[in-house]
C-alpha positions as CSV (number, residue, x, y, z in Angstrom):
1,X,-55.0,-49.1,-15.9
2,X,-51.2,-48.1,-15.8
3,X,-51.0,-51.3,-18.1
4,X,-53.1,-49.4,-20.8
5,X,-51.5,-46.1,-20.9
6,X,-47.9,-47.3,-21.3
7,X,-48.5,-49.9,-24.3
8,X,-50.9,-46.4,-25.3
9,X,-47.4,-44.4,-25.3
10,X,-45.5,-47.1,-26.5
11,X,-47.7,-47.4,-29.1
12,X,-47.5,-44.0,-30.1
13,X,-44.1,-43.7,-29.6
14,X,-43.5,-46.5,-32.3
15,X,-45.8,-44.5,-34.9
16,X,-44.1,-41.3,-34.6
17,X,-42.1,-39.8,-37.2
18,X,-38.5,-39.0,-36.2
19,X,-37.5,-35.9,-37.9
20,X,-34.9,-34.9,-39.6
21,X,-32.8,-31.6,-39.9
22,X,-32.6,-30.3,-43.5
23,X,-29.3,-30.5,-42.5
24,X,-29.0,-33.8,-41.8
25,X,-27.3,-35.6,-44.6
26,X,-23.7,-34.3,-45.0
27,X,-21.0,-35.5,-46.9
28,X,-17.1,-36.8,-45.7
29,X,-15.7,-34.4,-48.5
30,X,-16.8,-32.6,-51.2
31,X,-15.3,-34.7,-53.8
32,X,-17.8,-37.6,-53.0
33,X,-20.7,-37.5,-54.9
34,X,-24.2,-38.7,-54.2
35,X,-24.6,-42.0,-56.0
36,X,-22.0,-43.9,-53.3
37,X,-22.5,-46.4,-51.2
38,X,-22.3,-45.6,-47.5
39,X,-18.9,-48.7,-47.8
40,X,-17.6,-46.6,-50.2
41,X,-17.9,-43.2,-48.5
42,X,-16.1,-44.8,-45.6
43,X,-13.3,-46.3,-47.2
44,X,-12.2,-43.0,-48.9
45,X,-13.2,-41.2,-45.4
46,X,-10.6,-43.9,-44.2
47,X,-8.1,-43.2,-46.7
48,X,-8.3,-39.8,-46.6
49,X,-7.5,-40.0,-42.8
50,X,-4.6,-42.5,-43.3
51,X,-2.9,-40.2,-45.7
52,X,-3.9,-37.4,-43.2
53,X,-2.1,-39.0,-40.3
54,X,1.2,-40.3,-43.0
55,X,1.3,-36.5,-43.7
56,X,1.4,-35.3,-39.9
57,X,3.7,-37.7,-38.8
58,X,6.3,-36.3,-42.0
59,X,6.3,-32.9,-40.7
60,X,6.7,-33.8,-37.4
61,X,9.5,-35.6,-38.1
62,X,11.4,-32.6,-40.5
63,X,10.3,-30.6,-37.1
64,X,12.3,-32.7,-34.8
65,X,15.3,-32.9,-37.4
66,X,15.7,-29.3,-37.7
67,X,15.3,-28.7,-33.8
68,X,18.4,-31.7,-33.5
69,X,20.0,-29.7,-36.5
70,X,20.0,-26.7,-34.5
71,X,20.7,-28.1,-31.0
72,X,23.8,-29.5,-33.0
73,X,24.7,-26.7,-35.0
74,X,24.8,-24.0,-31.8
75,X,22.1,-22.3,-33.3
76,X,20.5,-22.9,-29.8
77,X,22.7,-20.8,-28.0
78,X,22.9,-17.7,-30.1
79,X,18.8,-17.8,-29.8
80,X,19.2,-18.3,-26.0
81,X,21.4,-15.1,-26.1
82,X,19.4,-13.1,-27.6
83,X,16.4,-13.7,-25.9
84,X,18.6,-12.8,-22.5
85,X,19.8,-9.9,-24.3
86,X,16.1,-8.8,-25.2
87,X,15.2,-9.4,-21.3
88,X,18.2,-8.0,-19.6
């Protein structure tokens, strides 16, 4: 009896219809257009993210330069005065 009604719902389970959101299908970027192949929309999602993470990594090094630059430069200490200044 349970035997019957389980391979029922599995049964049905296996013809249902999954649906999908109209939603669904998005793209990586806009600049890929619908004939690719899901390899191809990868690889550029890849390169994309590559040249993403080169370009991060750039500014965080000019960001750590300048603060160096300034620590070197004494910049650091006319800041720290003002900010005392502003406070006090």
């Amino acid at each position: 009896m349970l035997w019957t009604i389980l391979r029922r719902c599995a049964l049905h389970a296996m013809n249902s219809n999954i649906r999908k959101p109209a939603m669904g299908a998005t793209s990586v970027s806009s600049s890929i257009s619908g004939d690719m192949s899901v390899g191809d929309i990868l690889r550029k999602a890849k390169k994309e993210l590559i040249l993403k993470r080169i370009c991060l990594a750039m500014f965080l090094l000019v960001l750590i330069a300048l603060v160096v630059y300034f620590a070197v430069a004494g910049y650091f200490e006319a800041i720290a005065d003002f900010f005392i200044a502003l406070v006090g």
